[in-house]
N, C-alpha and C positions, 0 to 999 in steps of 0.2 A: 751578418755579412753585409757589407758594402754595397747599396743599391748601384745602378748603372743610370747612368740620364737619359731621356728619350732621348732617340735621333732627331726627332723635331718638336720643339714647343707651341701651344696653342698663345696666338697672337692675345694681348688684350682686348675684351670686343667689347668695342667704341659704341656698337648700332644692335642694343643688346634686345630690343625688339623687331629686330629684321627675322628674313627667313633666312637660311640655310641652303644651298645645294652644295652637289658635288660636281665641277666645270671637268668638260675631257674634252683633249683636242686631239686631232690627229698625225700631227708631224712636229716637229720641233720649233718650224717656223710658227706656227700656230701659237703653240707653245707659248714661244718670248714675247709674240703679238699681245698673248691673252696677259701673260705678268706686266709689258708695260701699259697697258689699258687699264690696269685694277691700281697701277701704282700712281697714273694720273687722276685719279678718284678714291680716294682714299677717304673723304667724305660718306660717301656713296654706300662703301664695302670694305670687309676685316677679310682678310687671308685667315684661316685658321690652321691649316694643316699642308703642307705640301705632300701629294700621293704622286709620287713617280711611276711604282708598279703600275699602274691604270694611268697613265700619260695625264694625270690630271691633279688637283687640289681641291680642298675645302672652302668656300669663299659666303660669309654672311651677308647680305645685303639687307643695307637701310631702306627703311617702308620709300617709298616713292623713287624708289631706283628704279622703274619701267624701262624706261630710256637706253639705260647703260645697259640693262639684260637684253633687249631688246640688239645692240649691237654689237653685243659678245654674240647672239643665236645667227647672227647675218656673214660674223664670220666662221661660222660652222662650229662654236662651242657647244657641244652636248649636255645638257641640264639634267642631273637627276636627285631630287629631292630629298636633301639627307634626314633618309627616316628615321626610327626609333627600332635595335634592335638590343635585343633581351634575354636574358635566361627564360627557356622554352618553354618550363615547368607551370602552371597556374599557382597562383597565389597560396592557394591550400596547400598543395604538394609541395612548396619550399619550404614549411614551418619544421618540418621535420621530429621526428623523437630521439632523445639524447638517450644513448644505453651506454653498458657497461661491459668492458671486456671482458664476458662470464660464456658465449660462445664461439663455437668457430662458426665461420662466416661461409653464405654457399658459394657465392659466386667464384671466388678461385677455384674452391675443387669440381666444382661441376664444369668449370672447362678441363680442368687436365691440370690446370697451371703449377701446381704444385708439383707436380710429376717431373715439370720440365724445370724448376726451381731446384728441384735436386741434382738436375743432370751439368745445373751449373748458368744454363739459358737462364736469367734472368733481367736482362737488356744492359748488362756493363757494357760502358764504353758509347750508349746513344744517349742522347739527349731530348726529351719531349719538353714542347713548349708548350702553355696550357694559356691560353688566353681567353681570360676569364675576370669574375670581379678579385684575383689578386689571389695569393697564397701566403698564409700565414706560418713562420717556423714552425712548425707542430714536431713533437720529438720523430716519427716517422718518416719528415722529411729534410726536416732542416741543415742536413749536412750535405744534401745532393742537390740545393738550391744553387744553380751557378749564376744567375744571374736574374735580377728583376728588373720590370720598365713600367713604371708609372704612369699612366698615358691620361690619368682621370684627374690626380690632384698633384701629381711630380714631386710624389716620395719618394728614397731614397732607398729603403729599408723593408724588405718584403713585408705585406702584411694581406691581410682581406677582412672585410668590414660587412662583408657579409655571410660566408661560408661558403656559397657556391663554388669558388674556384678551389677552395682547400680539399674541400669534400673530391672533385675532381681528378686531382693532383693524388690527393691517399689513393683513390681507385686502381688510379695508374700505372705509381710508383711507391707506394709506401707500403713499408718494410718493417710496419707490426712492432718497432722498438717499445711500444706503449701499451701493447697489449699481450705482450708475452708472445707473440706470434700468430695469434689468433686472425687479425684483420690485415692480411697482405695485399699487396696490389698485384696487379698482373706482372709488373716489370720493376720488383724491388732493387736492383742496383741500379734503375737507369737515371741520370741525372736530369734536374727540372729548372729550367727558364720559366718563370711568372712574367707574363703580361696583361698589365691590368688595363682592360676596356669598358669593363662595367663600373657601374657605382655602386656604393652601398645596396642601392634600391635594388639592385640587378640590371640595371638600364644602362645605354647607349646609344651609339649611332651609329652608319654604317661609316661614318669617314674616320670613326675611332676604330673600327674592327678592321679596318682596310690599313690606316698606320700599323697597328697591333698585327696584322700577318705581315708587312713590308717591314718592320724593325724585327720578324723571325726570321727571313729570307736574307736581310742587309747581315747579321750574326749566326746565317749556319755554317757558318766554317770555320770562324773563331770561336763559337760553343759546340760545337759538333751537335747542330739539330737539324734531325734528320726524320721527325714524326710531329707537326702542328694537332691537339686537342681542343676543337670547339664546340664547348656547350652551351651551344648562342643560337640563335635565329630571330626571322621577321616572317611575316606576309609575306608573300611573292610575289611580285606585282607587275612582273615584266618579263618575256621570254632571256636565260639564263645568258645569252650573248651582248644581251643592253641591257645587263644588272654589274653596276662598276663591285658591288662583295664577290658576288659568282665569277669576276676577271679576277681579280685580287689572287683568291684563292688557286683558281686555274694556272695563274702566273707561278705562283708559288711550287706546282706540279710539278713546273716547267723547269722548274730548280730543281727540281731532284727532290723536293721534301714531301713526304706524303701526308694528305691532309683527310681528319677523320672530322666529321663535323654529323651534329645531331640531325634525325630526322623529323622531330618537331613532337609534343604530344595534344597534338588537335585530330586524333582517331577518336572513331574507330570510321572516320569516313574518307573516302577515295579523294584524290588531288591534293591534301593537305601538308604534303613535304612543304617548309619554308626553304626558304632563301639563307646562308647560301648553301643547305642540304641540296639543293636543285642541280648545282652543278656536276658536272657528266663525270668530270675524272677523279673527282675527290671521293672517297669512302663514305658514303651516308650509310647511319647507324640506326636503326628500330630499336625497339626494347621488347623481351622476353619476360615474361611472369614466373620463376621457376619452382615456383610452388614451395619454395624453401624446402626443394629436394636434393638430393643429390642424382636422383634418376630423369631421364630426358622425357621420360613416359607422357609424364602429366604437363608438362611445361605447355604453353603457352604463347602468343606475339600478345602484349599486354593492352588491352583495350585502347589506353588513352595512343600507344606510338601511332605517329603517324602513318599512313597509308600515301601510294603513288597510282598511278603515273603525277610526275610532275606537271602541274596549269597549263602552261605553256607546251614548251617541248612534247610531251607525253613520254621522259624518259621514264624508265622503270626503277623506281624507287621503293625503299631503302634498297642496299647494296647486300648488306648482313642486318642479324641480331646478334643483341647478346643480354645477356640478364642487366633489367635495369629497375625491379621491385624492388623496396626494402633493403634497400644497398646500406650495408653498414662500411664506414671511413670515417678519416678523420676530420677532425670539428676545428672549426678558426679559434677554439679556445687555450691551444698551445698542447694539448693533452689528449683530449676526450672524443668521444667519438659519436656519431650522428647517422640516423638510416632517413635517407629519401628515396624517392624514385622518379624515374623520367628516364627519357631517350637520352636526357643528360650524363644521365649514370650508364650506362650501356655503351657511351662513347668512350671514357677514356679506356675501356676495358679493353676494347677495340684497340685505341692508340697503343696501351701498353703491350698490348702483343705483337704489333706491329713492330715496337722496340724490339721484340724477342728476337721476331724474323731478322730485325738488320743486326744485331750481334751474331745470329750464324751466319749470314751476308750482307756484308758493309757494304757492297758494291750493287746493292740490286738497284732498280728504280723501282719506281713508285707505280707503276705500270706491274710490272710484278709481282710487287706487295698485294697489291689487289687482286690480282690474277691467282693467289696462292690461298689469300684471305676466302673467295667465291668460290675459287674453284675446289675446296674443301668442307666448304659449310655444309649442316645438315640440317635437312628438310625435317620439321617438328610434325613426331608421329601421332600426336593428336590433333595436327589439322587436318581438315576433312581431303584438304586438298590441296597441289601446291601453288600456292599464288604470288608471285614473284613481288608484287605491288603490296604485297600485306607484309610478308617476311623476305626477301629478297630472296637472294640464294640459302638462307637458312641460318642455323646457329653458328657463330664460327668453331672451328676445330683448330687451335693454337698447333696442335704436335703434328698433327695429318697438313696442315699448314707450311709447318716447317718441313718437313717430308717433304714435300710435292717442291717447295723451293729449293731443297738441295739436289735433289734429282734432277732439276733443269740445270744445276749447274754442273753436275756429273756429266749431261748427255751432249754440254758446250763442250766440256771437256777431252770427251771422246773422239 
């Protein structure tokens, strides 16, 4: 398939030992102020990225530009440090083990998903975008790939050079063609947009993940995406209302797209959601241990998922679980298939149901979606107790999910 070109390319950068932030203004005059001040200094500083969604851009600056930063901050430019964000997973936990399509896999049937793949629900007609390190043809997905965005090395040609976003994407959406049926996703018909933000290594930045959800939001109506997947995060370093990822993302809501993003695996201790898991209206996802059962009995919130309240804020975090041990999907090797685990895995599981709910309502928001997701989830009978910051509202329940969202539109209707 035909790759897509970013909607913005990264400048050649001149001042290739400078630092990085991310500049925001607040009005539009501001705005033009701040482009022709950087364009009379081009010495100084590289444009890297223009970010609209966040009224701002990416701008590198050459060592000894005190000066100039100095009178960009006088005219009220907002500086925020373009950090490093990353697949959530530790080191260990990405390496992953390559198996072979000889079982069936738990995490579809221990939600139900299967149940509701027969009744026909399996997200035709939505679109999830998985902005990740990339997604590679793999036979489970490659014919629902509608579109890719290169945002790291500006290929043309879906691919992923690490696994993570592939593995992500089978979670999702993939449709077992290579396994005989064995490893489906949560949302086997729904179609996948790749936008690649990470590198090989799994790395980034925030002003790459903030292009990567502003190039999902500029194409949800041309691809019909209507569910953003991010298995990404950082540190959190800033209350969620002066974190320009945590607006990005928020903005994105505000479009109508619902966004499910990881809640980090630095548990089993309190405050460790990252960024932008922090934010208030997007879906933050925990991970469950399910024993590799099919009964809910024994199951588990998985040591390493993150735990809330969020740093700052003190919102109550994650939102849901959902299984994210030993997740068997598919491998960036075009075929085969791979088990990891993390919050990462747990998330698209999440997105893909989320697909469900908008194929039996296209018209809900995202507000909803969530409301439907929460307001259905089950509390895990082997925690001692329910603690909203450990497992949020509980496991999701896709079909009791879907229930509770047509019934609200039954009762509009009435």
């Amino acid at each position: 398939m035909k790759g897509i070109r970013p909607v913005s390319t990264v400048a050649d950068v001149k001042n290739s030992n400078g630092t990085s932030y991310i500049l925001q203004t607040s009005n539009i005059k501001t705005m033009d102020s701040l482009k022709n001040m950087l364009g009379r200094n081009e010495e100084s500083c590289t444009v890297l990225r223009d970010l609209p969604i966040i009224d701002g851009m990416a701008v590198k600056f050459a060592p000894k530009s005190d000066d100039l930063m100095k009178d960009l901050k006088r005219m009220g430019v907002v500086f925020t440090k373009d950090e490093k964000m990353s697949i959530p997973e530790p080191k260990e936990m990405q390496i992953g083990k390559n198996v072979a399509p000889s079982r069936l896999d738990i995490a579809t049937p221990t939600l139900g998903l299967d149940k509701l793949h027969e009744q026909g629900i399996t997200g035709k007609g939505v679109t999830i975008a998985v902005i990740d390190t990339g997604i590679a043809p793999h036979a489970d997905l490659k014919d629902r790939i509608v579109g890719f965005f290169d945002l790291v090395n500006k290929k043309e040609e879906p691919y992923d050079d690490n696994k993570h976003g592939t593995h992500c994407s089978g979670i999702a959406t993939g449709d077992g063609t290579n396994s005989q049926g064995l490893y489906v996703g949560a949302a086997p018909e729904a179609k996948l947009v790749g936008i690649k933000v990470l590198s090989g290594a799994g790395s980034g930045s925030f002003s790459t993940v903030i292009e990567g959800i502003q190039t999902a939001v500029e194409h949800k109506d041309d691809m019909g995406i209507k569910v953003l997947s991010l298995s990404l995060g950082a540190y959190a370093s800033k209350p969620a209302q002066d974190d320009p990822v945590v607006q990005a993302v928020e903005k994105a809501v505000e479009a109508g797209v619902s966004v499910v993003i990881a809640a980090g695996n630095s548990g089993p201790y309190a405050k460790t959601v990252g960024t932008p898991g922090n934010a208030p209206n997007v879906i933050t996802v925990g991970a469950a241990d399910d024993k590799n059962t099919l009964t809910r009995e024994d199951d588990i919130v998985a040591r390493f998922s993150s735990r809330g309240p969020t740093k700052f804020d003190e919102l109550v975090k994650p939102d849901v679980i959902a299984p994210g041990t030993n997740i068997i999907a598919a491998s960036n090797d075009m075929e085969g298939y791979v088990s990891l685990s993390g919050t990462s895995m747990a998330t698209p599981d999440v997105a893909g149901t989320v697909a469900l709910l908008y194929q039996v309502k296209p018209n809900a928001t995202p507000q909803e979606i969530k409301s439907a997701l929460m307001g259905t989830a089950e509390h895990l009978p082997s925690m001692p107790e329910k603690d909203p910051n450990v497992e949020g509202q509980g496991m999701i329940n896709p079909a009791a999910a879907i229930k509770r969202l047509l019934a609200k539109e039954t009762q509009k209707t009435n």
